[in-house]
C-alpha positions in Angstrom: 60.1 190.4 198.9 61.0 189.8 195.3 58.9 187.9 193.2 60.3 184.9 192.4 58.3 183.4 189.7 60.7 184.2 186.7 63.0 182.2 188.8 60.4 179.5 190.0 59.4 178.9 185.9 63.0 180.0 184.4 65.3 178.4 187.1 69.3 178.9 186.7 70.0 176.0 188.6 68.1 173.7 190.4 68.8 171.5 193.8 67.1 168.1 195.0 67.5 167.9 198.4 66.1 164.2 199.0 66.8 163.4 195.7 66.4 159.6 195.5 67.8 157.1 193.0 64.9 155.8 192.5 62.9 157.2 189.2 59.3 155.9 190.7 59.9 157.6 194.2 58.6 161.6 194.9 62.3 162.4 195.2 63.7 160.5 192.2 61.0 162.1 189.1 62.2 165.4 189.2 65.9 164.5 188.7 64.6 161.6 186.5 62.3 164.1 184.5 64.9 166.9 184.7 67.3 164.4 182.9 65.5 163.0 180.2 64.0 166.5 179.3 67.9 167.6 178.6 67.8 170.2 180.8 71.0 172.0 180.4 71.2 174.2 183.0 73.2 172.7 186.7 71.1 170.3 188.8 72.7 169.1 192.3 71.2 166.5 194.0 71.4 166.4 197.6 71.5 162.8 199.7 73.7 162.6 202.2 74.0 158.3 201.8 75.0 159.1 198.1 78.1 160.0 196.4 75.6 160.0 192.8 72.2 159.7 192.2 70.7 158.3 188.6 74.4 158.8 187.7 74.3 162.8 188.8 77.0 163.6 191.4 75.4 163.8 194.7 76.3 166.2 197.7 75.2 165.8 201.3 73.6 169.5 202.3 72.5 172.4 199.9 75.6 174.0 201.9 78.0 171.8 200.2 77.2 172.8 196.7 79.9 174.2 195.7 78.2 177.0 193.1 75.1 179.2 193.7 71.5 177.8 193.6 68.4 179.3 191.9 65.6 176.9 192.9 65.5 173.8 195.4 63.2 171.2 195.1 62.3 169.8 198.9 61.1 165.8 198.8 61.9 165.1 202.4 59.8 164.5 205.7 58.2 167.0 207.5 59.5 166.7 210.2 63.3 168.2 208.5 61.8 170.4 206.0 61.8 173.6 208.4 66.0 172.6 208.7 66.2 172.3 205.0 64.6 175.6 204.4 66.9 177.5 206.8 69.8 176.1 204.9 68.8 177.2 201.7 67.9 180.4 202.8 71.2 181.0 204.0 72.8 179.2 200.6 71.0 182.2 198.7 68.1 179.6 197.3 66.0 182.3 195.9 62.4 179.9 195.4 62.0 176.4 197.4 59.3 174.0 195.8 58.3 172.4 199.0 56.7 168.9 197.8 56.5 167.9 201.2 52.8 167.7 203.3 52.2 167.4 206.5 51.9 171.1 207.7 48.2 173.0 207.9 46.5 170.7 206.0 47.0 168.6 208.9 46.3 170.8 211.7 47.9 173.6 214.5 51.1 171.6 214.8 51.8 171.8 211.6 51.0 175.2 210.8 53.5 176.3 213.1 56.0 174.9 211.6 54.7 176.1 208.0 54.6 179.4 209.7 58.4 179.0 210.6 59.6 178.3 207.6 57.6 181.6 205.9 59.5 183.8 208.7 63.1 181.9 207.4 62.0 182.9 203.9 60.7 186.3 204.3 63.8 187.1 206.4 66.0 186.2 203.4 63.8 187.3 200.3 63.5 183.9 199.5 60.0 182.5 197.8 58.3 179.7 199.0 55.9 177.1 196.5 53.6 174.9 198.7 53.8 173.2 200.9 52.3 170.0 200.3 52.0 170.1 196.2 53.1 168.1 192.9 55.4 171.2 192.1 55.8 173.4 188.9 57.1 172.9 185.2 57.7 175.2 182.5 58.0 173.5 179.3 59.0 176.6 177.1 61.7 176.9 179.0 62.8 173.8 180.4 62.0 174.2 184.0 60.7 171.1 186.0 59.9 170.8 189.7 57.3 168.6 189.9 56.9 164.4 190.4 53.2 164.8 188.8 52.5 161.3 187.1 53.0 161.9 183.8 56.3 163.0 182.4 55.8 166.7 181.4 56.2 167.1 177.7 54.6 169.1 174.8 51.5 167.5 172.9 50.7 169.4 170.0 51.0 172.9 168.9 47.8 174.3 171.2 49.0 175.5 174.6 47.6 176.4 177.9 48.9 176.9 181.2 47.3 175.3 184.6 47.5 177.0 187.8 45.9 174.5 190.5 45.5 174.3 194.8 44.8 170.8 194.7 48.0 168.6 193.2 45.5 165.7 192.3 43.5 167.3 190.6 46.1 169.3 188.6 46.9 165.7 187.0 43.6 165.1 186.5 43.4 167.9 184.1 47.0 167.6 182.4 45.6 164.2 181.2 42.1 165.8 179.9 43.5 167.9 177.9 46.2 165.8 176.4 43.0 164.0 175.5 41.8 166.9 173.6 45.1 167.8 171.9 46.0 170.8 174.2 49.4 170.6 175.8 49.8 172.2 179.4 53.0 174.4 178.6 53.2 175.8 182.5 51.9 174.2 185.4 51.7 175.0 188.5 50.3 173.4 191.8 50.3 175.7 194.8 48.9 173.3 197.7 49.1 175.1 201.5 50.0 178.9 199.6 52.0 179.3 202.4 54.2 182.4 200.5 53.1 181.8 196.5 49.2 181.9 195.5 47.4 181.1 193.3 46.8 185.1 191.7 50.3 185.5 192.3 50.7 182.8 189.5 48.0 183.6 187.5 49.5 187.1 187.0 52.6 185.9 186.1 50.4 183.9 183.5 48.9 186.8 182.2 51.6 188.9 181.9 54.6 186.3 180.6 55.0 186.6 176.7 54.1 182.9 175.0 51.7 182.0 177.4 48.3 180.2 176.1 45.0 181.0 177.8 44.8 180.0 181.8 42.9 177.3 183.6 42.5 177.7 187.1 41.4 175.1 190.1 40.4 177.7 192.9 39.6 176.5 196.3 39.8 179.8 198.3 41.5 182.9 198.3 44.0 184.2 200.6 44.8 187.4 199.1 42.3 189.1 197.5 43.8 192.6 196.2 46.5 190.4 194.3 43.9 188.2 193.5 42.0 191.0 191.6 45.2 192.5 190.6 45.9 189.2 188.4 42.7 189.0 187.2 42.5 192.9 186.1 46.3 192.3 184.2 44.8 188.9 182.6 41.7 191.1 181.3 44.2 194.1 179.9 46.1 191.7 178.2 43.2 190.1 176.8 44.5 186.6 178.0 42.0 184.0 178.7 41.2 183.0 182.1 38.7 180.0 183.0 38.1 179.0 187.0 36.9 175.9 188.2 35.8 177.4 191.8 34.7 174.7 194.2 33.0 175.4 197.5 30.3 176.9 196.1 27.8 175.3 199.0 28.1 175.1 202.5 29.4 171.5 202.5 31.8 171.8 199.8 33.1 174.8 201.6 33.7 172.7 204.6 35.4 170.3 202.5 37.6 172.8 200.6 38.9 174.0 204.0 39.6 170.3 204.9 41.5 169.9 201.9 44.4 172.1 202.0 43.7 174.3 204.4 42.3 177.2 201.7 39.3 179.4 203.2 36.7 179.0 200.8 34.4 182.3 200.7 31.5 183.2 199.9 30.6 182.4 196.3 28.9 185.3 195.4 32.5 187.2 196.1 33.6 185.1 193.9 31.7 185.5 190.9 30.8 188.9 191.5 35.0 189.0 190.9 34.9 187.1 188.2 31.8 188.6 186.3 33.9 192.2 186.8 36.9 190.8 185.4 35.6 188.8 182.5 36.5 185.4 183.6 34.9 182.2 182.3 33.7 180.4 185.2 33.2 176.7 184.3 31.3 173.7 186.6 33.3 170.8 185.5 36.6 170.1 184.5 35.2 168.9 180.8 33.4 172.4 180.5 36.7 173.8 181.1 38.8 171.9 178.8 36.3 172.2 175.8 36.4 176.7 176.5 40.3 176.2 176.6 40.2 174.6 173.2 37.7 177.2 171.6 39.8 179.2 172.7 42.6 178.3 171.7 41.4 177.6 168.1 38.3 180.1 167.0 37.7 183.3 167.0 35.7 185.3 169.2 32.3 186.1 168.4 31.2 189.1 167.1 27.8 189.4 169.5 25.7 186.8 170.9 23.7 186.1 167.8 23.9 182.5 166.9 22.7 180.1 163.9 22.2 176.9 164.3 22.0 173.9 161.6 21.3 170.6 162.3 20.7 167.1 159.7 18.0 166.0 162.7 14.8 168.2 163.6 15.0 166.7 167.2 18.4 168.2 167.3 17.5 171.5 166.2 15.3 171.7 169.1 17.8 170.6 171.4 19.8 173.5 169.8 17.0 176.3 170.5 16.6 175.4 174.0 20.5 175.6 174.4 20.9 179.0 173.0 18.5 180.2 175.2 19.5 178.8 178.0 23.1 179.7 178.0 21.9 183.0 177.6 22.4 183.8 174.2 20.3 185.1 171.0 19.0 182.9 168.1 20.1 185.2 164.9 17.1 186.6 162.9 18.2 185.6 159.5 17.5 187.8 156.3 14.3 187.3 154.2 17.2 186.5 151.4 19.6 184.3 153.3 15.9 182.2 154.2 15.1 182.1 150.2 18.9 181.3 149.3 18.5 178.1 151.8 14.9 177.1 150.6 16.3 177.3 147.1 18.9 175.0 147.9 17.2 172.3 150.1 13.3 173.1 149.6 13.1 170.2 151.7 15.0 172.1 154.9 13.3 175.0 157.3 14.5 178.0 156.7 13.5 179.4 159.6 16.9 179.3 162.8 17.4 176.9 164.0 17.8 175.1 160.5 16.6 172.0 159.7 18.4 170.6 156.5 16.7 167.2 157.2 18.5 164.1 155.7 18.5 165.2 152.0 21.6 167.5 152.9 22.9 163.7 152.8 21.6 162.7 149.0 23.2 166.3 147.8 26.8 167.1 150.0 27.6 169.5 147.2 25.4 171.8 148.8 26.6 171.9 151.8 28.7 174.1 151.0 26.9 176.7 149.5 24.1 176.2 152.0 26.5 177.0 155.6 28.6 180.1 153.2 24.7 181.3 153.1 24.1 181.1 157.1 27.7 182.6 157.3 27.2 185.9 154.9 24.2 186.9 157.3 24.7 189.8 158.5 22.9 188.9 161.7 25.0 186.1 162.7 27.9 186.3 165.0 28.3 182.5 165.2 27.2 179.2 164.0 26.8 175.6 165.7 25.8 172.5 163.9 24.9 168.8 164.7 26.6 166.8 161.4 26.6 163.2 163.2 27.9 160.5 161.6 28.0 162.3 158.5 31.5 163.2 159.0 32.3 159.7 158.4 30.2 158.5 156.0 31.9 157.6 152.6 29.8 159.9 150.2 30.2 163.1 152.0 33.4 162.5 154.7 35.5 164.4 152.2 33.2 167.0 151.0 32.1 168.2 154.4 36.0 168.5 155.6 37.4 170.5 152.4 34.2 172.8 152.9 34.3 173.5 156.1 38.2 174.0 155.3 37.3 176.8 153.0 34.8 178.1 155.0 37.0 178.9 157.8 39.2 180.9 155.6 35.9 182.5 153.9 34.6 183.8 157.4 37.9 183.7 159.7 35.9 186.0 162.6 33.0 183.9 162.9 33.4 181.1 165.1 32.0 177.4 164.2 31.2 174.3 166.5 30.0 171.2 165.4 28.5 168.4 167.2 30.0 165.1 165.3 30.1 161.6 166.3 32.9 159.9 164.6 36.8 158.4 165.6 39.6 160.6 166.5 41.4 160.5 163.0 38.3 161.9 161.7 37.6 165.1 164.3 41.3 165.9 164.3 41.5 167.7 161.0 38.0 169.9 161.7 40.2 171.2 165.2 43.1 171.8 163.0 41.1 173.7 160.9 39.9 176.0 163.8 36.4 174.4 163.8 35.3 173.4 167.4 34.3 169.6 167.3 32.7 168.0 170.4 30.4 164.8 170.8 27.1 166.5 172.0 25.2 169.6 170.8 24.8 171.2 173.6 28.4 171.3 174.0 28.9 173.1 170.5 26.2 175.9 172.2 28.4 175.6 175.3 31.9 176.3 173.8 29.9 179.3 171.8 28.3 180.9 174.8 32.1 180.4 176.7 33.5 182.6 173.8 30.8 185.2 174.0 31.3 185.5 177.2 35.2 186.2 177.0 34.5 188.5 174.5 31.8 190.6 176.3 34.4 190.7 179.5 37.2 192.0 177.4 35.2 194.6 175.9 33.3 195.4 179.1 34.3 199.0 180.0 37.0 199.5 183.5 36.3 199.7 186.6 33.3 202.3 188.2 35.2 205.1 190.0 34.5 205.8 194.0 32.2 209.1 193.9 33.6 210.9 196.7 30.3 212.8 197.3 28.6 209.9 198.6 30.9 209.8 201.8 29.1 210.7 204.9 29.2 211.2 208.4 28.2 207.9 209.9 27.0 207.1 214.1 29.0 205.0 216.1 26.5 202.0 216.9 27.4 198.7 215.2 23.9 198.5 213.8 21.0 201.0 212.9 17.4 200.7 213.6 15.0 201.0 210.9 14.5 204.4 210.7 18.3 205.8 210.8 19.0 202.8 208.4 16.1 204.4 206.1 18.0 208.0 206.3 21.2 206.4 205.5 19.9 205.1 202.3 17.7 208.0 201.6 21.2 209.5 200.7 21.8 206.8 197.6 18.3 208.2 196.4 16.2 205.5 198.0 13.0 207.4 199.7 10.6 206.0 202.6 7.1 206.1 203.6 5.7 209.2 205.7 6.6 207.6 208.9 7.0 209.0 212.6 8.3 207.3 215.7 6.1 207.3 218.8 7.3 205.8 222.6 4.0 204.9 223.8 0.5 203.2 222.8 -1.2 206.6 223.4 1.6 208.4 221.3 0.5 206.2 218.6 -3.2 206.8 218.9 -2.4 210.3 218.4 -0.1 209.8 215.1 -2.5 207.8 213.6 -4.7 211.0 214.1 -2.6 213.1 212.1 -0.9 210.9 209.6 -4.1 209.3 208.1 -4.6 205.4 207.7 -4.2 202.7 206.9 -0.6 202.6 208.3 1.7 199.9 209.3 3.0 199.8 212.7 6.5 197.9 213.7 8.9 198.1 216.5 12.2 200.4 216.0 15.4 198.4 217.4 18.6 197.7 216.0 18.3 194.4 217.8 15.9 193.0 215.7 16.6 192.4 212.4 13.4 190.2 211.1 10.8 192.0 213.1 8.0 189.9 211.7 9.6 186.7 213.6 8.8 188.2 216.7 5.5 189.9 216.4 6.8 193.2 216.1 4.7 194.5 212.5 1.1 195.2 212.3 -0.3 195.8 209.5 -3.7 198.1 207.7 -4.0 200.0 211.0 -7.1 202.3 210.6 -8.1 204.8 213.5 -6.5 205.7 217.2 -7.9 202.5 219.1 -6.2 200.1 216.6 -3.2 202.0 216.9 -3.2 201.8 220.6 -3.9 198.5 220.7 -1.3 197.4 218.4 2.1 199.2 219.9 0.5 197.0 223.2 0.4 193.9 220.9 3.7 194.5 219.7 5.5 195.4 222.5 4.2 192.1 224.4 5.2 189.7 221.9 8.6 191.4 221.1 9.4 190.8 225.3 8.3 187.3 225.4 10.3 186.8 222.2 13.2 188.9 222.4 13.3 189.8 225.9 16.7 191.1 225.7 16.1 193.6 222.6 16.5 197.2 222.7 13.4 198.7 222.2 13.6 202.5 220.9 9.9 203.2 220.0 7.3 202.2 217.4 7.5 203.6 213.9 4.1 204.4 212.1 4.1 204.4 208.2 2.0 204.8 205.8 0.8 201.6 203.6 2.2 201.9 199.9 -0.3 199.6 198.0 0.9 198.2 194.0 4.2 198.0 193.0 6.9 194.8 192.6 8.8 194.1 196.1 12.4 193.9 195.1 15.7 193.5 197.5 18.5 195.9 197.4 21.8 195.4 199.7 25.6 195.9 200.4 28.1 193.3 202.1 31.5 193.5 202.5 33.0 190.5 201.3 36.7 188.7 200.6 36.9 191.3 197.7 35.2 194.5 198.9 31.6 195.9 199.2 29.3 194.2 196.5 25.8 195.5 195.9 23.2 192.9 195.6 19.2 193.2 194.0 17.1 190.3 194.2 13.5 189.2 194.8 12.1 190.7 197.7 10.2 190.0 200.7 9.7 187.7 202.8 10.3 184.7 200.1 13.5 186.6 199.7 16.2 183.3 201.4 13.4 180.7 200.1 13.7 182.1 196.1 17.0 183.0 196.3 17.0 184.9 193.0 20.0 187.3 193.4 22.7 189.1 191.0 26.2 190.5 192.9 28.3 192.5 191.6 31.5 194.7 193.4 31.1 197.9 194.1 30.3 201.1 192.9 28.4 200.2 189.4 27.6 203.0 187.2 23.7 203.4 186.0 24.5 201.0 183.1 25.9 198.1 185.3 22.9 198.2 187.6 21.1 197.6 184.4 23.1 194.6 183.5 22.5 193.3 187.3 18.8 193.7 187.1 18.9 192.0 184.0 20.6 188.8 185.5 17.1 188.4 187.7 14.8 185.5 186.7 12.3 187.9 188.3 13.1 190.8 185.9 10.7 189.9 183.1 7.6 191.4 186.5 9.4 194.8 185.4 8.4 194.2 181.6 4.9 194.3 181.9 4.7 190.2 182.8 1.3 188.9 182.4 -0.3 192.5 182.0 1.1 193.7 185.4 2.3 197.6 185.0 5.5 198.4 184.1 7.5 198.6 186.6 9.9 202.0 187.3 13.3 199.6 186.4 15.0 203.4 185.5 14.7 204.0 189.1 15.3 200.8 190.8 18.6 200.9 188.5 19.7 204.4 189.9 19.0 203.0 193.2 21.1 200.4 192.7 24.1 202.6 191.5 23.8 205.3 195.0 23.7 201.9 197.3 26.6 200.8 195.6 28.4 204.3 196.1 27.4 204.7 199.2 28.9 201.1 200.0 32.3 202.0 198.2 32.4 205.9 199.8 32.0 204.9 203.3 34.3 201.7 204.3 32.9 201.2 207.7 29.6 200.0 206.2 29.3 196.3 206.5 25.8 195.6 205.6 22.8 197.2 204.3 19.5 195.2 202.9 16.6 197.3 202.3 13.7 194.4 201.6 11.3 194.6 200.7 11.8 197.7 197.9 8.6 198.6 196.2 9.3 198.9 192.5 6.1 200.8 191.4 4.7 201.5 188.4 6.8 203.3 185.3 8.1 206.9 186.2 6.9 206.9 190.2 10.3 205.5 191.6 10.6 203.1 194.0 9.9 202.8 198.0 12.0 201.3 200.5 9.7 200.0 203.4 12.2 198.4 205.6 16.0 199.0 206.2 19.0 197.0 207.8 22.2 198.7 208.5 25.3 197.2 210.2 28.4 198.7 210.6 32.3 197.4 211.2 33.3 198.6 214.8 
């Protein structure tokens, strides 16, 4: 099928089949906006009561036109949309922007029909927008198919373009960022995404010339490799993309699917997509509008390194706990930038974050000189400050808004956000100016960290390459027991225990003989994934007698718990004392094997401290994934505990991953706990899950 979008956002012609003479009505605003936008391209509306409509001439079918059509715009019932879209696919329509609902939102009945009319498109290479949206506008161009709320028209000189599966909430956004003085150039809903997605769009974002940085509302996904396509030509042309993905908990999955129909994932698909592509996930629509603006405004930041000034102390707190917690570093400043500030405010501490205290107020001259010191530091990739209501006061309104002026044009790579409480005329001119302005100071450290974090996915290097040596010859069962599973993942480098599988109790006795104690003791079945849950570990075995006597334990709780399990023997292992559990896994998700680490053990679900990322990841990017851990600081030496062997655990990480990517019929592999022992003796997998796709 062709693509379509040129034609959807650069339409030659456009038809209104339900067009209504009504401007208020779903089938009157896009003639209505269409009209009063001068759009000087042919526009047909079709009503068959009508000879005109708003003073257009009318005709009565999409067959009647007389000349060809580009793009139809459907505003009619359900129940004769599936009729309307045969006839414009045998007109030669090449995109219909079907407004109408009422198809799979709704339930089977309706998808049927939505399926029928994809099957009319796709058999006449024609596109399909929706169902059930506001519709599309491209206001570079011209284009408008839409009956969103507000008439669609340029606000200011900062664009952005809005892709969005909820209509709704597409307005919603449109109105925010008026609010902030960015204009939404292209919009465009995609509702049911019966033909045109979401990525779809988003790629034509990324790639079109003109277009400003991308926000995107993200329910689900429907096809991922275009999906990641989009996102990979958004990160090549260095193009801005910031996703608002909802259905990041069970419920507001279930409520996503509700919606319109979109499958919602599994979130950590999603941001392991997004952290691989460099996109700026935000958590509220305000988040998003205030990264759009920085964006659109300041530069990017060198590093993470930032300096923070504040007129309040309490502020300057509220700044050092923001820094950190959005992951970024407070900048070490010079022992000469510190003397340079102390010689102009003695008052202020030096020491980042600054406190100028209110005497920056009795001398504004200084300003001046005082933020051009902060700036010149060679160890500062970025500055936030809290200025108040000093932006507004009489005695230092215009001083601090010519010097910030300068400033800007002083230090044009270093990006500046100020917190500032004042009236609209007054914050205007610092956003002009390129400075970020918001109300609260954690939203200056915010809009920093977003930047940073565009920055650091643009430069992040491409894609790890699938090591072909990692492919092996896997068995044919759906799921492993322990000890094949431990062979498996012996081949990404992970090693076991001594271990050794006996049938009986007496078998046992005998191992323990020869292997030594203590050992551990647990039931082999690929049945049984949690063997703990049903009695089937044992633990510290010392001598033949215990070992008996605990393959008979086992093997009577296993059959009054899971009577129905395979059992294949009894594995013996030797106890590994010290080390740092850790978990290591694979899934297969929407987008592909990931590789997963996270806090081990049996508190593994309850902590939930985990880090995704798709897979294979080179040496480097395990690193990185460790590093996302709250649990990574027990590698460091926490609290006087050994260093832990992170060199090893991150080469661990790197095979799983290759071993996931190499082999596609892996599904699932969690080896938990993973002992992480001390520095430079490697780690020690003591349990292993492996599931295969039939």
């Amino acid at each position: 099928m062709s693509n379509g979008l040129e034609t959807l956002m650069s339409a030659r012609s456009i038809a209104i089949i339900g067009a209504s003479d009504d401007p208020q009505r779903i089938g009157g605003k896009p003639l209505a906006y269409l009209l009063r936008a001068g759009f000087n391209r042919p526009v047909y509306p079709v009503n068959p009561h009508r000879a005109t409509v708003q003073g257009v001439p009318a005709f009565p079918s999409v067959a009647a036109i007389p000349h060809p059509v580009d793009l139809a715009v459907l505003a009619i019932p359900a129940a004769a949309a599936v009729g309307a879209v045969r006839e414009c696919a045998e007109k030669g329509v090449r995109v219909v922007v079907a407004l109408t609902g009422g198809f799979a939102e709704l339930g089977e009945a309706g998808r049927q029909a939505q399926d029928e009319m994809v099957a009319i498109a796709r058999a006449h290479d024609m596109r399909i927008l929706g169902p059930n949206v506001i519709g599309a506008f491209n206001l570079a161009d011209g284009t408008l198919a839409t009956f969103i709320g507000t008439f669609p028209e340029r606000h200011g000189d900062r664009s952005i373009a809005l892709v969005s599966q909820s209509g709704g909430y597409a307005s919603h956004v449109l109105w925010m960022a008026r609010q902030r003085g960015l204009s939404v150039d292209q919009l465009v809903s995609t509702g049911n995404e019966c033909d045109i997605d979401a990525g779809e769009v988003i790629e034509w974002m990324a790639t079109a010339p003109g277009v400003g940085p991308i926000i995107a509302y993200v329910e689900g996904v429907r096809d991922p490799v275009r999906f990641r396509r989009a996102l990979a030509a958004a990160k090549a042309t260095r193009k801005p993309v910031i996703i608002l993905k909802v259905g990041a908990t069970e419920a507001g999955a279930r409520a996503a699917a509700s919606h319109t129909a979109a499958l919602a994932g599994a979130d950590g698909a999603y941001q392991a997509v997004f952290d691989a592509y460099g996109v700026y996930r935000a958590r509220t629509t305000e988040e998003a509008i205030d990264i759009a603006l920085a964006v659109s405004i300041a530069p990017l930041p060198r590093g993470p390194r930032v300096a923070a000034i504040s007129m309040s102390g309490g502020v300057a707190v509220q700044f050092a706990d923001a820094i950190t917690e959005a992951g970024l570093i407070i900048a070490t400043l010079t022992d000469e930038t510190r003397a340079t500030l102390s010689r102009l405010i003695p008052a202020c501490s030096p020491d980042n974050p600054i406190d100028t205290t209110a005497q920056i107020l009795n001398e504004p001259a200084k300003f001046q000189a005082f933020v051009r010191a902060i700036l010149a530091d060679p160890g500062v990739d970025a500055l936030v400050g809290y200025v108040g209501v000093a932006v507004d006061m009489e005695n230092s309104r215009a001083l601090l808004r010519d010097s910030l002026r300068l400033l800007r044009t002083e230090f044009p790579d270093t990006p500046i956000a100020l917190s500032m409480a004042a009236r609209d005329e007054i914050v205007s001119p610092y956003i002009d100016m390129g400075v970020i302005a918001v109300g609260d100071p954690a939203h200056a450290v915010r809009a920093i960290a977003g930047l940073a974090a565009l920055r650091t996915g643009f430069d992040a290097p491409a894609a790890v390459e699938t090591d072909p040596d990692f492919a092996v010859a896997l068995p044919a069962q759906a799921a492993l027991n322990e000890h094949a599973a431990k062979a498996l993942v012996a081949q990404a480098g992970i090693r076991s225990p001594r271990e050794e599988i006996v049938a009986t109790a007496q078998a046992a006795g005998e191992a323990a003989d020869r292997m030594g104690c203590p050992l551990a003791i647990k039931v082999v079945s690929a049945d049984i994934a949690h063997k703990s849950d049903v009695g089937g570990v044992v633990l510290d075995i010392r001598g033949r007698a215990a070992a008996a006597e605990a393959v008979t334990a086992i093997a009577a709780s296993v059959a009054a718990h899971a009577p129905n399990a395979r059992i294949e023997g009894y594995l013996l292992s030797e106890m590994v004392r010290g080390g740092t559990e850790f978990l290591l896994g694979v899934t297969r998700g929407l987008f592909g094997p990931m590789v997963m680490v996270g806090a081990g053990g049996v508190t593994t679900e309850l902590v939930k401290d985990v880090a995704f990322a798709l897979a294979p990841v080179d040496v480097e990017g395990a690193r990185d994934l460790i590093a996302r851990l709250k649990t990574a600081p027990l590698l460091d030496g926490y609290r006087g505990r050994p260093r832990g062997d992170a060199a090893a655990l991150a080469r661990a990480i790197a095979g799983l991953s290759q071993l996931a990517a190499a082999n596609p019929a892996i599904d699932t592999i969690e080896v938990n706990p993973v002992l992480v022992m001390p520095d430079g003796e490697g780690i020690v997998a003591l349990d292993a899950v492996v599931t295969m796709t039939p």
